[in-house]
Backbone as CSV, one residue per row, in Angstrom:
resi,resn,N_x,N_y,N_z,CA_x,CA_y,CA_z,C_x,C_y,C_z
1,UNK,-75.727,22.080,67.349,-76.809,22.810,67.987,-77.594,23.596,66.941
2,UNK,-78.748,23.876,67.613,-79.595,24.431,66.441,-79.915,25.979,66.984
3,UNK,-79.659,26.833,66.528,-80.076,28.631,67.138,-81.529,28.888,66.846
4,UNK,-81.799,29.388,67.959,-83.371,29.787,67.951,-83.972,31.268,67.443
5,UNK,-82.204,31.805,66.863,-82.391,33.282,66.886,-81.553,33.352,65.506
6,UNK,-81.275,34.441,64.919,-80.360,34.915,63.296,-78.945,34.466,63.960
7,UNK,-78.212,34.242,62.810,-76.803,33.903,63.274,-76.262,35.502,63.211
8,UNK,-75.671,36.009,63.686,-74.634,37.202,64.276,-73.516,36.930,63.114
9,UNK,-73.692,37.517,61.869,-72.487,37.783,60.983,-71.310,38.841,60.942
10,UNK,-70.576,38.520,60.831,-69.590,40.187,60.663,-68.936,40.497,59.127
11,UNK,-68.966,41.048,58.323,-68.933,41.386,57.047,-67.259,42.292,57.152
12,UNK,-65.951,41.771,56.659,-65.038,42.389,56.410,-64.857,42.631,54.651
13,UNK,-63.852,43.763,54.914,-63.969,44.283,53.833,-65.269,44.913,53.274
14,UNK,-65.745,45.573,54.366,-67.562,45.640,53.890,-67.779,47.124,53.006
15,UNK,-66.668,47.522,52.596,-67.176,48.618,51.359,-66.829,48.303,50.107
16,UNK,-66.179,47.179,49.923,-65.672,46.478,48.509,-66.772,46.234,47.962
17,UNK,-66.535,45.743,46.500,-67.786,45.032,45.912,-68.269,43.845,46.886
18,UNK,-67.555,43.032,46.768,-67.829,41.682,47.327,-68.754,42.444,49.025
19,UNK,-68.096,43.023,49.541,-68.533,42.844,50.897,-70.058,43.938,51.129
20,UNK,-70.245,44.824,49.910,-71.181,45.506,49.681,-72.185,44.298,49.300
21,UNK,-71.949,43.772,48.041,-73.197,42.067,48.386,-73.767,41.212,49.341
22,UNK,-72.349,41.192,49.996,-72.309,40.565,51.235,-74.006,41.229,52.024
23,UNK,-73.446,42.202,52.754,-74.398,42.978,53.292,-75.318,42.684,52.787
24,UNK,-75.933,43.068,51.367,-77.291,42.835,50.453,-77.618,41.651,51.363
25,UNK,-77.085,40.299,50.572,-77.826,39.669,50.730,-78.546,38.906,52.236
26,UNK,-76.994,38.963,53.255,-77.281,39.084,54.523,-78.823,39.501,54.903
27,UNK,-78.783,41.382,54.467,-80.133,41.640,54.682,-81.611,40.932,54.191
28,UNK,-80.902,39.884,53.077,-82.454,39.717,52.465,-82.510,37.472,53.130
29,UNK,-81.300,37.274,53.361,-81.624,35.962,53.451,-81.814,35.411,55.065
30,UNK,-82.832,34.395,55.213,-83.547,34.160,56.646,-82.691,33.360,56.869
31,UNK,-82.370,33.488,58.343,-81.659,33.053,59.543,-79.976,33.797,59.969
32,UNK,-79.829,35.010,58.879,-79.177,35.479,59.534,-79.464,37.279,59.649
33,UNK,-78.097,37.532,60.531,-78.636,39.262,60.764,-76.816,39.638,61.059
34,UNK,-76.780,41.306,59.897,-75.525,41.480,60.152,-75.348,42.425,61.410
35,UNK,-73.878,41.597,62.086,-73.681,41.951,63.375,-72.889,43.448,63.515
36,UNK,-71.807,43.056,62.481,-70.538,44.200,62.514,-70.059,44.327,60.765
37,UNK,-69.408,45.378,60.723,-69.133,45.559,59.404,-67.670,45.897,59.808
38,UNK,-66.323,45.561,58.714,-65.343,45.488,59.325,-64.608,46.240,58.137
39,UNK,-63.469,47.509,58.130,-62.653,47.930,57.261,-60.981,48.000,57.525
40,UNK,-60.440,47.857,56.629,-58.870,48.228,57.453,-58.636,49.911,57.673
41,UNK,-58.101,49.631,59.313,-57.724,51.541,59.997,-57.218,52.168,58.849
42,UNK,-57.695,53.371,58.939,-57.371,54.439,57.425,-58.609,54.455,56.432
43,UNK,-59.339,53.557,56.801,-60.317,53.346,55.346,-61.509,54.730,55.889
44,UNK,-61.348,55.612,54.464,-62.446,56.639,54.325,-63.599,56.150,55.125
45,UNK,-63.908,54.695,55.027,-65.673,54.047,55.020,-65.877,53.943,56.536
46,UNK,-64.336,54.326,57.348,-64.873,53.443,59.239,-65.879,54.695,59.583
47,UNK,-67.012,54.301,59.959,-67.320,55.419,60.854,-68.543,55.707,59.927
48,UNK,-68.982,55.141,59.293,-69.982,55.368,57.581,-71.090,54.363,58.350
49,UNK,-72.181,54.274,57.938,-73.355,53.269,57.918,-72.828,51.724,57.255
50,UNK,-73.026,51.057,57.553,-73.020,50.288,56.695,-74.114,50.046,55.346
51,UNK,-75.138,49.917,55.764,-76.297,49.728,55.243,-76.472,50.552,53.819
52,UNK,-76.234,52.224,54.260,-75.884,53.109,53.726,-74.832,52.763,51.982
53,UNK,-73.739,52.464,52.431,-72.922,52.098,51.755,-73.277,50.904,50.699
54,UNK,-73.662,49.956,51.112,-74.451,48.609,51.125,-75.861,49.412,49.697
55,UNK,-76.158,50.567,49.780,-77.500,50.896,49.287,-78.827,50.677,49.682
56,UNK,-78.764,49.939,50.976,-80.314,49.691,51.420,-80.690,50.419,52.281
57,UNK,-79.668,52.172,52.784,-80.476,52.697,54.002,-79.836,52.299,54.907
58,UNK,-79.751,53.207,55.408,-79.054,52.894,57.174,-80.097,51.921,58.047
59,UNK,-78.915,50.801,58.437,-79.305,50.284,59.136,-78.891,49.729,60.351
60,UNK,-78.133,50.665,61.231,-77.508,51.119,62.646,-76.243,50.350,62.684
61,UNK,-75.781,49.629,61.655,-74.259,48.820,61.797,-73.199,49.804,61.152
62,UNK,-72.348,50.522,61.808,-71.194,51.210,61.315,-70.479,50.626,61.130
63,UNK,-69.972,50.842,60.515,-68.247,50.615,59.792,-67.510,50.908,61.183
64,UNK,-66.402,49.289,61.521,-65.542,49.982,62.412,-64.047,49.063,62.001
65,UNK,-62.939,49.733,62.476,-61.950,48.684,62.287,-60.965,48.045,63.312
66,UNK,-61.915,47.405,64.305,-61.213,46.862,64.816,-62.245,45.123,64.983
67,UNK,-61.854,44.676,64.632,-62.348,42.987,64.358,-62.639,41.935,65.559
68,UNK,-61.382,41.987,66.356,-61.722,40.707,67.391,-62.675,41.450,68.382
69,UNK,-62.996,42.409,68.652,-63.915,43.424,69.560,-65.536,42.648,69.099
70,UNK,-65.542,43.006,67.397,-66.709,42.389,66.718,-66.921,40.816,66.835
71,UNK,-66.015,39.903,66.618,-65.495,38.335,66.476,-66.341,38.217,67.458
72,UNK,-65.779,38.780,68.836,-66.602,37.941,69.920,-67.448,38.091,70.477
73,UNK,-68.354,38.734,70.005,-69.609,38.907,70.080,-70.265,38.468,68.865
74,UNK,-69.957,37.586,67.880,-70.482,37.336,66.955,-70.689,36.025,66.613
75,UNK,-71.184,35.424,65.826,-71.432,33.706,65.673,-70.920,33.363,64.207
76,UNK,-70.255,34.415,63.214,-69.864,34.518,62.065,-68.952,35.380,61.308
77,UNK,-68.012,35.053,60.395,-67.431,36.035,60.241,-67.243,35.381,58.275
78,UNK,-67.395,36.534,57.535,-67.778,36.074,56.115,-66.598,37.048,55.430
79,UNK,-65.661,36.294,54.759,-64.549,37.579,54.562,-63.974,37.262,53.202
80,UNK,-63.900,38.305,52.296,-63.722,37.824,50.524,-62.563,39.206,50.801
81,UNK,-61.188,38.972,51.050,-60.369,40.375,51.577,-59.138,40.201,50.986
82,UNK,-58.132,39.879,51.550,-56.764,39.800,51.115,-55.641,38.436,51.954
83,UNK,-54.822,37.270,50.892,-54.488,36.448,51.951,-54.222,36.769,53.326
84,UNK,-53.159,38.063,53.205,-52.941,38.455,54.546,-53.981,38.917,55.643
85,UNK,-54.937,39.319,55.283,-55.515,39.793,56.249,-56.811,38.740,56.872
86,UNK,-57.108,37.821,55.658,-57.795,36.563,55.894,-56.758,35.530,57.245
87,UNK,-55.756,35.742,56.749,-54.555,34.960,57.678,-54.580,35.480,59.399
88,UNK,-54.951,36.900,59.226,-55.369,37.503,60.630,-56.927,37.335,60.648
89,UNK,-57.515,37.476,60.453,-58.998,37.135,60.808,-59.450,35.698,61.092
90,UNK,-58.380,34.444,60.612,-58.496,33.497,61.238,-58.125,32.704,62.328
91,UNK,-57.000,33.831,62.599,-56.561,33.491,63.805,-57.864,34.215,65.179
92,UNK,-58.213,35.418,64.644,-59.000,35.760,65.616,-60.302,34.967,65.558
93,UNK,-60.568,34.360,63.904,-62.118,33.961,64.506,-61.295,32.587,65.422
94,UNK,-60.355,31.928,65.450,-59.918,30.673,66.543,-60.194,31.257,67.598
95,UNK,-59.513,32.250,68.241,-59.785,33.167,69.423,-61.209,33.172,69.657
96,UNK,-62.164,33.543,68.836,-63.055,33.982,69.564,-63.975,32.357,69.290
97,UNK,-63.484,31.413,68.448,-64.121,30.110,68.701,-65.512,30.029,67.359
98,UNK,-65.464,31.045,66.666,-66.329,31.246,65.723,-66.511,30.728,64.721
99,UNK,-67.557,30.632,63.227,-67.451,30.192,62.226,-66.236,31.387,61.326
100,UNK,-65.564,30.750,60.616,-65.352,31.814,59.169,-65.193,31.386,58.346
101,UNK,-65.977,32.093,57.519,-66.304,31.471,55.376,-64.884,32.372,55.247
102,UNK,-63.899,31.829,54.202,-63.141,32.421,53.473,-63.010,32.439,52.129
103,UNK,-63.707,33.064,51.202,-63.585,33.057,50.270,-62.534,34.139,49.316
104,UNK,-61.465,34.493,50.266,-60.058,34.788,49.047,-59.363,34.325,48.360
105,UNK,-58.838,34.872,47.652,-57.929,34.210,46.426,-56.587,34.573,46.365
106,UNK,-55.918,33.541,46.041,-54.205,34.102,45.555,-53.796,33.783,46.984
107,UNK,-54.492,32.904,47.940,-53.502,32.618,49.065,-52.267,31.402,48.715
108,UNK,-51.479,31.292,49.611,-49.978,30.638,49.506,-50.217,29.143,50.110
109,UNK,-49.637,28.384,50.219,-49.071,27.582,50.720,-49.296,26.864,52.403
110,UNK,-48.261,28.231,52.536,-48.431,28.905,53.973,-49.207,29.431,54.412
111,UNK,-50.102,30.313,53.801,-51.669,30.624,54.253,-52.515,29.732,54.423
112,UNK,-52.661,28.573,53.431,-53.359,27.084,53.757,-53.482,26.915,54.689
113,UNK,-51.944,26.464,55.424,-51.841,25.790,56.801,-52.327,26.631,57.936
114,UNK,-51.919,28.078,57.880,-52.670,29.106,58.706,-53.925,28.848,59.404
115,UNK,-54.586,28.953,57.848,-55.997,28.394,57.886,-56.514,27.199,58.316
116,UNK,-55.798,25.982,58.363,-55.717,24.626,58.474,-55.780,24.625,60.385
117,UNK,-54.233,25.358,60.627,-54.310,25.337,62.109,-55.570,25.869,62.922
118,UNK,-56.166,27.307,62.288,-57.232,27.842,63.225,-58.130,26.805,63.195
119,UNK,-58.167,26.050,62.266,-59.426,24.960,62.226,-59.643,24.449,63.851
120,UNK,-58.294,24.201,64.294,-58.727,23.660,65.574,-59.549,23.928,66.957
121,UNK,-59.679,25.524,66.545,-60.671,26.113,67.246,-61.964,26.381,66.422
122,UNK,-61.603,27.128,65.573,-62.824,27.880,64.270,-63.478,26.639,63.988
123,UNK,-64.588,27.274,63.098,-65.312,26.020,61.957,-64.893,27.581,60.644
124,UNK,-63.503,26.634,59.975,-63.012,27.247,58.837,-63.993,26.515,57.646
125,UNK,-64.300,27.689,56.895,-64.820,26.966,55.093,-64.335,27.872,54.738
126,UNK,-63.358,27.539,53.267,-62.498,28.419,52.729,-63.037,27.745,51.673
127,UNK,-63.229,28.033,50.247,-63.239,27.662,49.116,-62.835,28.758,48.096
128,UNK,-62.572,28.219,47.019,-62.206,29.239,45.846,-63.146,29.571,44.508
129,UNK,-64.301,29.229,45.367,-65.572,29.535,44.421,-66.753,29.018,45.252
130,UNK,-67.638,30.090,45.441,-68.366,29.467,47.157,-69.805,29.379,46.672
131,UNK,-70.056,28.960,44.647,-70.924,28.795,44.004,-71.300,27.334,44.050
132,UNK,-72.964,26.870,43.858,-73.446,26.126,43.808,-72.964,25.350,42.293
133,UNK,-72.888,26.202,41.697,-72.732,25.358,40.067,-71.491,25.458,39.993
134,UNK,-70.337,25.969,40.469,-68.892,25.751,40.135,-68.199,24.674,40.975
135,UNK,-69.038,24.494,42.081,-68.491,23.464,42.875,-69.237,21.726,42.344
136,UNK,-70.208,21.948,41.858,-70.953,20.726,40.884,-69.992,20.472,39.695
137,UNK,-69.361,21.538,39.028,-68.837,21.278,37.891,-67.500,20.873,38.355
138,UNK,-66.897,21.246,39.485,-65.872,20.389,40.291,-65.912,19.024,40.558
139,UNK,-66.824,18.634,40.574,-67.096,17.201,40.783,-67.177,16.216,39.381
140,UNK,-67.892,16.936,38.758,-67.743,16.710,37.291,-66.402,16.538,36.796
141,UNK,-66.039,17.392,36.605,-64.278,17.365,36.107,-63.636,15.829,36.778
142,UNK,-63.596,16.021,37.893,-62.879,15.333,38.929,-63.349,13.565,38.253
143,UNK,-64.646,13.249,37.762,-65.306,12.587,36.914,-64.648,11.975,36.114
144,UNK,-64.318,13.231,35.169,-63.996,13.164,33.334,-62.840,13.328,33.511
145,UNK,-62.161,13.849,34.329,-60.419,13.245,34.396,-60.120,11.784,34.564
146,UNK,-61.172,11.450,35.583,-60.616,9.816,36.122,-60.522,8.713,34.861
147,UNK,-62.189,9.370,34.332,-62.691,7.915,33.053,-61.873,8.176,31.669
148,UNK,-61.044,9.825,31.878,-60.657,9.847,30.398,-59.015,9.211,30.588
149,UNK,-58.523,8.149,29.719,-57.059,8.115,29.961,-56.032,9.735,29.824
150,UNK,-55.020,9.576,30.646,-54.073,10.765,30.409,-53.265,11.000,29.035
151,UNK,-53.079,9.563,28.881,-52.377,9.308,27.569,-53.029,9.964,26.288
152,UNK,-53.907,9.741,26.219,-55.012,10.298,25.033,-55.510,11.393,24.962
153,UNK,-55.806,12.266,26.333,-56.633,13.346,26.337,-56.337,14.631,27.428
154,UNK,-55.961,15.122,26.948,-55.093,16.615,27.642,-56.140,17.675,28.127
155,UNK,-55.832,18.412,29.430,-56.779,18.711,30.292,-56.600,20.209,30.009
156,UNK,-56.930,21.429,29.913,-56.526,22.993,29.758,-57.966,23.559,30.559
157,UNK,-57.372,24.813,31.241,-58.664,25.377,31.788,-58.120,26.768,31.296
158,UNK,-59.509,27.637,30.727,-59.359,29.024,30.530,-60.305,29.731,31.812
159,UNK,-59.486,30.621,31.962,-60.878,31.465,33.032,-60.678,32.984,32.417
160,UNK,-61.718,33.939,32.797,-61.574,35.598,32.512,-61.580,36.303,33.257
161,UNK,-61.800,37.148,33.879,-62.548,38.008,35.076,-61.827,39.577,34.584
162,UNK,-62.794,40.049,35.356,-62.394,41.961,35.508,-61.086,41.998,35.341
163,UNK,-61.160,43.346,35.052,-59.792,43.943,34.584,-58.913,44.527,36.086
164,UNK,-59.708,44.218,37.280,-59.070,44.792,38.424,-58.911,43.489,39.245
165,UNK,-58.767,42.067,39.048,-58.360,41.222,39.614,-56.941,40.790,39.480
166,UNK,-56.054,40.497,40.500,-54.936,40.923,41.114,-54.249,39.210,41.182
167,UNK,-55.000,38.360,40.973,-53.943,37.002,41.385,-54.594,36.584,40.307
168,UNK,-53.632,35.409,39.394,-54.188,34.447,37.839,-53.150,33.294,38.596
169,UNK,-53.775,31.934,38.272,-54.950,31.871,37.377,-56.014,32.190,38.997
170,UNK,-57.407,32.255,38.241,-58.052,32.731,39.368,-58.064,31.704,40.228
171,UNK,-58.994,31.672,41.854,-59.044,31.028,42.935,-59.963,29.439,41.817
172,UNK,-60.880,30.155,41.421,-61.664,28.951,40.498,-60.982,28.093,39.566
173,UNK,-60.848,28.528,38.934,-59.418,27.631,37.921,-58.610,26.761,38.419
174,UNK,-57.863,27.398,39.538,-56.886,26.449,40.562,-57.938,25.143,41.267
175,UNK,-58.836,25.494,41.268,-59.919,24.438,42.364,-60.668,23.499,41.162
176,UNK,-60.386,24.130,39.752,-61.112,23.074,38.971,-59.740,22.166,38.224
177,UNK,-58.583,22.985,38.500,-57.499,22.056,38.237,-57.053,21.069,39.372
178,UNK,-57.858,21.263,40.423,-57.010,20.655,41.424,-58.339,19.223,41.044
179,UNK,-59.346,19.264,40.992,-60.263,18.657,40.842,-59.968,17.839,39.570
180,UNK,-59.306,18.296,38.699,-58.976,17.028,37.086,-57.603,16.469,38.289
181,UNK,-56.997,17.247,38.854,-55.452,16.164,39.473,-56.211,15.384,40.032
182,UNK,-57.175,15.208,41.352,-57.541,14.134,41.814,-57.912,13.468,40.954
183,UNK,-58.867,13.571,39.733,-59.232,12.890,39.120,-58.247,11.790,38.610
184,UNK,-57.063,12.303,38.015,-56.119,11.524,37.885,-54.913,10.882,38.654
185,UNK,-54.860,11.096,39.860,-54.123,10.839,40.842,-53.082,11.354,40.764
186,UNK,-52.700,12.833,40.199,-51.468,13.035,40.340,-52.015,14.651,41.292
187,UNK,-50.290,14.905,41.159,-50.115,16.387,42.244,-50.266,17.262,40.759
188,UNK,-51.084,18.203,41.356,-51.279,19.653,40.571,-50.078,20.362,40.173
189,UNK,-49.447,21.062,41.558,-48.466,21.784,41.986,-47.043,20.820,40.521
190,UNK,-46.831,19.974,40.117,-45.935,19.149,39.566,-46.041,18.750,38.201
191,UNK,-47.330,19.235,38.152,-48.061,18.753,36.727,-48.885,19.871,36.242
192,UNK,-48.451,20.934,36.300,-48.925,22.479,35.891,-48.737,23.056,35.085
193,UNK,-48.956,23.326,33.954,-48.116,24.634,33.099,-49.337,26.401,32.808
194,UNK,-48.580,26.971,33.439,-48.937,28.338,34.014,-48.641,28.920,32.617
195,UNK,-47.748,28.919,32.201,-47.521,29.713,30.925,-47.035,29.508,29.994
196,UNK,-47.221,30.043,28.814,-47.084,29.302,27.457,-46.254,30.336,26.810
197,UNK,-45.390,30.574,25.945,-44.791,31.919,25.540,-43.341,31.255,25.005
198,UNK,-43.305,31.602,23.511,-42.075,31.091,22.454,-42.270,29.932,22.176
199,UNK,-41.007,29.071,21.771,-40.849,28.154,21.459,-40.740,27.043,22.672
200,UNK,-42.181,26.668,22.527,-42.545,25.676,23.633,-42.283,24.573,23.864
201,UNK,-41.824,23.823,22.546,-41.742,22.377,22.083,-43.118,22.051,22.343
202,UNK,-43.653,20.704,22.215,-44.841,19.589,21.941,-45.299,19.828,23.605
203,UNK,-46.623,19.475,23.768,-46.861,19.374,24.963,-46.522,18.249,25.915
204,UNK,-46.223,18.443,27.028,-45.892,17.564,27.924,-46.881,16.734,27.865
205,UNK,-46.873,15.064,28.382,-48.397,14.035,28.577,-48.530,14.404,30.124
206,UNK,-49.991,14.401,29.829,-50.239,14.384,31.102,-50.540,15.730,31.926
207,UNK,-50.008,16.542,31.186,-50.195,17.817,32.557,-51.587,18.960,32.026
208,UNK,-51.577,19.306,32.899,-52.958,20.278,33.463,-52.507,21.623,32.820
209,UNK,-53.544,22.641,31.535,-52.705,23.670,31.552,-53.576,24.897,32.146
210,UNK,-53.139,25.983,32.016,-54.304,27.071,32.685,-53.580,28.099,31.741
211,UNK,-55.340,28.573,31.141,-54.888,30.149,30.852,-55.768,30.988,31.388
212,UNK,-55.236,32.432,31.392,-55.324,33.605,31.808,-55.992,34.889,31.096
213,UNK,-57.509,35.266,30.642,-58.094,36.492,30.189,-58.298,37.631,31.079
214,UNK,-58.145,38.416,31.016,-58.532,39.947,32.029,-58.536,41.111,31.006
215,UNK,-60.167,41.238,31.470,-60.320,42.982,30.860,-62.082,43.112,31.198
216,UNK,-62.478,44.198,31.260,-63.800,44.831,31.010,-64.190,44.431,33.153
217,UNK,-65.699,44.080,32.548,-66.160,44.071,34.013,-67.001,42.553,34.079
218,UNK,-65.615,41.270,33.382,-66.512,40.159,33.831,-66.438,39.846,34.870
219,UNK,-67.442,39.125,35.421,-67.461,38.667,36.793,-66.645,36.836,37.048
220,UNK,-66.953,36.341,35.723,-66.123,35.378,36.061,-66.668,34.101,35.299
221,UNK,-65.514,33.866,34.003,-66.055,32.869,32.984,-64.955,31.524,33.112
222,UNK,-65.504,30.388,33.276,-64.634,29.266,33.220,-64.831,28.121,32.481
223,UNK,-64.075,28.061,31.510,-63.954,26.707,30.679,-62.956,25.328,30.830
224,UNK,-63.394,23.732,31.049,-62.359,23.317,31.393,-61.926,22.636,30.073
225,UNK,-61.209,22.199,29.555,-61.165,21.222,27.943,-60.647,19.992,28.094
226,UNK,-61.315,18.964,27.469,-60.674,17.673,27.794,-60.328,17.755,25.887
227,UNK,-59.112,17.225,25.674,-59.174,17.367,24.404,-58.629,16.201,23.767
228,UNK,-58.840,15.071,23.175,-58.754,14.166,22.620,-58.187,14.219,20.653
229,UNK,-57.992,12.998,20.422,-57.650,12.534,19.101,-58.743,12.759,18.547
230,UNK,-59.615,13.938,17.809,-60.901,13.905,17.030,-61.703,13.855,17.812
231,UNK,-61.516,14.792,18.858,-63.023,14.921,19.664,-62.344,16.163,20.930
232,UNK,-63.396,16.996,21.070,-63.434,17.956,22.662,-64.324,17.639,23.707
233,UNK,-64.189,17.519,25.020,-65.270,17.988,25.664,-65.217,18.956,26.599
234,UNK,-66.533,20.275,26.710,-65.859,21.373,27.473,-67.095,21.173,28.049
235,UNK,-66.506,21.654,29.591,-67.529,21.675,30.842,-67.144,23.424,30.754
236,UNK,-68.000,24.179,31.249,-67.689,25.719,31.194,-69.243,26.169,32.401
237,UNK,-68.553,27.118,33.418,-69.138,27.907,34.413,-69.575,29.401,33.815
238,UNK,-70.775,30.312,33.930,-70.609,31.576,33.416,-71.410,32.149,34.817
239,UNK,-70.502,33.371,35.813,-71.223,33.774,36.765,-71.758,35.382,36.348
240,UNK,-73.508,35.159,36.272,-73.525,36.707,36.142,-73.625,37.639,36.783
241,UNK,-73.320,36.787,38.159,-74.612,37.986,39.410,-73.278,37.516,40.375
242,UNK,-72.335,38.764,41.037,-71.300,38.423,41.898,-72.081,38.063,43.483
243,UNK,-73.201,38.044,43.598,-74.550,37.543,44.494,-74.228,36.158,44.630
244,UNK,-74.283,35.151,43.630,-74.273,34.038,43.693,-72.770,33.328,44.650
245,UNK,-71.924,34.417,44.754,-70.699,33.798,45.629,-71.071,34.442,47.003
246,UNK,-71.706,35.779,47.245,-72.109,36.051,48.660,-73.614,35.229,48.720
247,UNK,-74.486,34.485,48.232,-75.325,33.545,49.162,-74.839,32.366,49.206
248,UNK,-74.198,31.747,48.471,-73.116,30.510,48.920,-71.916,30.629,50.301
249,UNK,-71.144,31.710,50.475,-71.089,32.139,51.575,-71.620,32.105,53.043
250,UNK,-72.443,32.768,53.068,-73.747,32.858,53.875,-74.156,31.269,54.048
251,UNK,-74.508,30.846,53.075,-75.615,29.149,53.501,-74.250,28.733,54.062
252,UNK,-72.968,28.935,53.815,-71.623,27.921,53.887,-71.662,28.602,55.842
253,UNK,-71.577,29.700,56.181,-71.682,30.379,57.408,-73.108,29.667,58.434
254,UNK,-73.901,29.467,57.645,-75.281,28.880,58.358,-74.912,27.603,58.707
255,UNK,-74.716,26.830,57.991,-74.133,25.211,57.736,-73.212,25.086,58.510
256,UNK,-71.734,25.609,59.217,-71.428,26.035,59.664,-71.269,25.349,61.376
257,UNK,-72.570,26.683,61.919,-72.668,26.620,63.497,-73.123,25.378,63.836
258,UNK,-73.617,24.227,62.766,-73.718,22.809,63.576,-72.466,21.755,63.304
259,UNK,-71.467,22.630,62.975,-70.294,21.986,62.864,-69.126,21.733,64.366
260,UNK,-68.396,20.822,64.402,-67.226,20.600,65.587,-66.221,21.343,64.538
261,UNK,-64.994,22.028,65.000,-63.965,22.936,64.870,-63.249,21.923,63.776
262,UNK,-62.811,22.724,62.694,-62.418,22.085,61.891,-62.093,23.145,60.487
263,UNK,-61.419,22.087,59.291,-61.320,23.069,57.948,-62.217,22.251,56.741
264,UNK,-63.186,23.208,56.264,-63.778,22.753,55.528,-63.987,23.457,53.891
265,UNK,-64.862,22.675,53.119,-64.873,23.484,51.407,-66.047,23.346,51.831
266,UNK,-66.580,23.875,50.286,-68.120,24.360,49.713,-68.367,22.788,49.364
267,UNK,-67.169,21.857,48.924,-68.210,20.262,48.893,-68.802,20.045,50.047
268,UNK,-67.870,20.683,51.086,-68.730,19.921,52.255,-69.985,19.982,52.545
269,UNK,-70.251,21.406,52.260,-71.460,22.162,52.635,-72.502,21.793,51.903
270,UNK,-72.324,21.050,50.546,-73.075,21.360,49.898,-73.469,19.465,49.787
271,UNK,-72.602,18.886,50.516,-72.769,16.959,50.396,-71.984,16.523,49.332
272,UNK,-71.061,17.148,48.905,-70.121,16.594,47.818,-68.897,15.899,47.847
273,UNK,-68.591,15.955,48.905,-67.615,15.773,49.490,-67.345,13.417,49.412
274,UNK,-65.804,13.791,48.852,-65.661,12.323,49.223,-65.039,12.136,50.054
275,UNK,-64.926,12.935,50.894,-63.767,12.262,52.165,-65.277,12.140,54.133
């Protein structure tokens, strides 16, 4: 179906960085309008402007914390928060039958499937980078894994970010490693090495490695390496504007309401998708 009116967003976590963008750009991009602003009970911010907070001026949406009240009256729910609490907000957007973008990081396993099940009501998009150019360079990789043999050419991803990010390797890293495994047909989870430290011996063939930078106030640098006998090739992401993951969001929330109930990524949204 097509809406004749703004889509009805609800913004959790809406005094964080992320959910302070959120808001921004909400306010500045056409076809939607924010509905509710959402904090966890206890937070200094319930009961605050949103808008206010946000920096653009009050603009009659308070801060409140209670969610499925907001959910169902809403046509969206856009949430960059915590696995656990993403894990409850998807059960309620199922309840209330809604879209929800999830863009957290450091979820489990078991949060997957969480997410997987509400699909059957929700229209879930969860991705781990809800950027136009990180999800292109996903496809890429996915590319230059397939055509490069394993035997010959060893795969490493570095990423950086702020000094106040809480899960490694980041949500991006994991999604551009998961993207060289398809490439090569193997499992990620089996073919991983997380950490490097002493006497390592020779590298394993074949496996995927990831490292880990944190400090200052980057927003988020990613390099992937294909590394060969006398030769490199590096594909590398640089985000400068933490904007660019709240309007990918948003278009992923718009894109969305002409969807049947289901779990989806940012390929989908964006036509990348091979399935």
């Amino acid at each position: 179906m097509t809406m004749d009116r703004d889509m009805k967003l609800v913004v959790t976590g809406a005094a964080g960085r992320m959910g302070q963008t959120l808001i921004r750009v909400i306010h500045a991009m056409p076809g939607a309008v924010l509905h509710a602003a959402i904090e966890r009970p206890g937070s200094p911010f319930v009961g605050k402007d949103a808008g206010e907070i946000a920096g653009l001026g009050a603009n009659g949406v308070i801060i409140g914390d209670e969610p499925l009240e907001a959910f169902l009256h809403a046509d969206g729910v856009v949430d960059f928060t915590s696995p656990a609490a993403s894990v409850a907000f998807a059960g309620l957007a199922a309840q209330a039958r809604i879209v929800h973008v999830i863009g957290t990081t450091g979820c489990s396993p078991d949060d997957e499937e969480k997410f997987r099940a509400a699909g059957r009501h929700a229209r879930i998009v969860k991705s781990g980078n809800m950027s136009l150019g990180v999800n292109l360079l996903s496809v890429l990789v996915e590319q230059a894994a397939a055509a490069l043999p394993a035997r010959d050419w060893d795969i490493d991803v570095l990423e950086m970010h702020h000094r106040h990010k809480v899960d490694a390797p980041s949500g991006t890293a994991l999604l551009l490693g998961e993207a060289a495994a398809r490439g090569r047909k193997i499992d990620l989870a089996t073919h991983s090495v997380r950490v490097r430290d002493g006497h390592t011996g020779p590298r394993g063939s074949g496996t995927i490695g990831f490292a880990t930078l944190r400090g200052g106030s980057v927003i988020g640098e990613h390099t992937v390496y294909f590394a060969g006998e006398g030769e490199m090739v590096t594909m590398s992401h640089s985000a400068g504007d933490r904007s660019i993951f709240a309007r990918g969001a948003v278009t992923a929330a718009l894109w969305g309401m002409d969807r049947k109930p289901g779990f989806y990524s940012m390929l989908d949204v964006l036509g990348l998708s091979n399935s």
